[in-house]
C-alpha angles and dihedrals in degrees: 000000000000128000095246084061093056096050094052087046090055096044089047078055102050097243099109124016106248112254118186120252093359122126127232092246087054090053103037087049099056113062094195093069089050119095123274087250095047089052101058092046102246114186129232099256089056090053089055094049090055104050081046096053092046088052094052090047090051091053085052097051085047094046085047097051097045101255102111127042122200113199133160122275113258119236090262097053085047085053094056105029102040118174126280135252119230122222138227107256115246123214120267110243114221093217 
């Protein structure tokens, strides 16, 4: 795979910015051409909190706006989707 292909793959992915012509080991060298998150070394979890807070913003606003509507599930709807149980975590095997 050449470089010029990797650096398409992680702009497409919204880890670089995708420059013309410019390798993935140009990009991925040079910190001032990386994201604002990926600078400060965000982690992933806090990657995570923030597209979730932005989801949840996005369902207010269109709460807000009128486009969505939230209401309560009718007795029928309870009957077929009951709640769920949750499970006790089991641990992650390495291998």
């Amino acid at each position: 795979m050449s470089s010029q292909h990797c650096a398409q793959r992680l702009a497409c992915r919204g880890f670089i910015p995708a420059v013309e012509g410019a390798s993935a080991a140009m990009l991925v060298a040079s910190p001032g051409r990386l994201p604002e998150a990926r600078r400060c070394g965000e982690d992933a979890a806090g990657e995570r909190r923030r597209k979730r807070q932005v989801k949840l913003d996005l369902v207010r606003e269109e709460v807000k706006n009128g486009m969505l509507v939230i209401r309560q599930m009718t007795e029928e709807e309870r009957r077929r989707y009951p709640p769920r149980t949750t499970q006790p975590e089991q641990p992650r095997r390495r291998y």
